[in-house]
N, C-alpha and C positions, 0 to 999 in steps of 0.2 A: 735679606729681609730689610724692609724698610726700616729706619731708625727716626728717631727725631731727638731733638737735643733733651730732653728732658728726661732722665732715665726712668726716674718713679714717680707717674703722676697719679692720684686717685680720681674716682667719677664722682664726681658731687651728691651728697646724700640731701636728701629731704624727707623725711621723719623717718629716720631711719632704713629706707631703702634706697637702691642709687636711681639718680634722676629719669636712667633709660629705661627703668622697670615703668616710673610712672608716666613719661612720654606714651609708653605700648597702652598703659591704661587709657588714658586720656586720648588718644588716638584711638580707639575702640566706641570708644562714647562719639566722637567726633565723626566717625565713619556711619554709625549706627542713625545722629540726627541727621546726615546726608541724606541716606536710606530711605528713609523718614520723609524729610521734606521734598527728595527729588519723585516717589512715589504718593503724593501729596495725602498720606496720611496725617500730618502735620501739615498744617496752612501757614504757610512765612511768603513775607516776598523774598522775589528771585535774590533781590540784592544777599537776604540773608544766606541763601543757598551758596551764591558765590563766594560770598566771603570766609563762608566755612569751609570752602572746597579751597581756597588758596591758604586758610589758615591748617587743615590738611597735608596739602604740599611743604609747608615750611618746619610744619616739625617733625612729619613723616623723614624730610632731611635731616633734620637736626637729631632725629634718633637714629636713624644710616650713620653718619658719621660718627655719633657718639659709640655704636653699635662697631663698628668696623675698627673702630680704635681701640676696644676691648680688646676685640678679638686678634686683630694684628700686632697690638702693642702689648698684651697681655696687661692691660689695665690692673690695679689690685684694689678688691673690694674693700 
């Protein structure tokens, strides 16, 4: 198994849940105005549509990685 130096780290809380719970939420809403605007039920410019599709991509990773180091690191809540 993978190790890394840090034996016990916890996942960052914000109001009392950990951060990757509200990444999934917030990434639900973020997927939803895509949806949204790519099927132009909502009227934005495109710029807006891009920029939410790459704001998407960065913390769709940023929850993978938080998300995989739980799980391989046994994170503790």
């Amino acid at each position: 198994m993978l190790t890394f130096p840090l034996a016990v780290v916890t996942v960052p809380f914000f109001h009392g849940k950990p951060i990757n719970i509200w990444f999934g939420l917030v990434l639900a809403v973020m997927i939803s105005f895509q949806l949204l605007t790519g099927l132009r039920v909502i009227k934005v410019p495109n710029r807006v549509h891009r920029y939410n599709g790459i704001g998407i991509f960065v913390l769709a990773a940023a929850h993978g990685v938080i998300g995989f180091m739980v799980w391989f690191e046994g994170w503790i809540y």
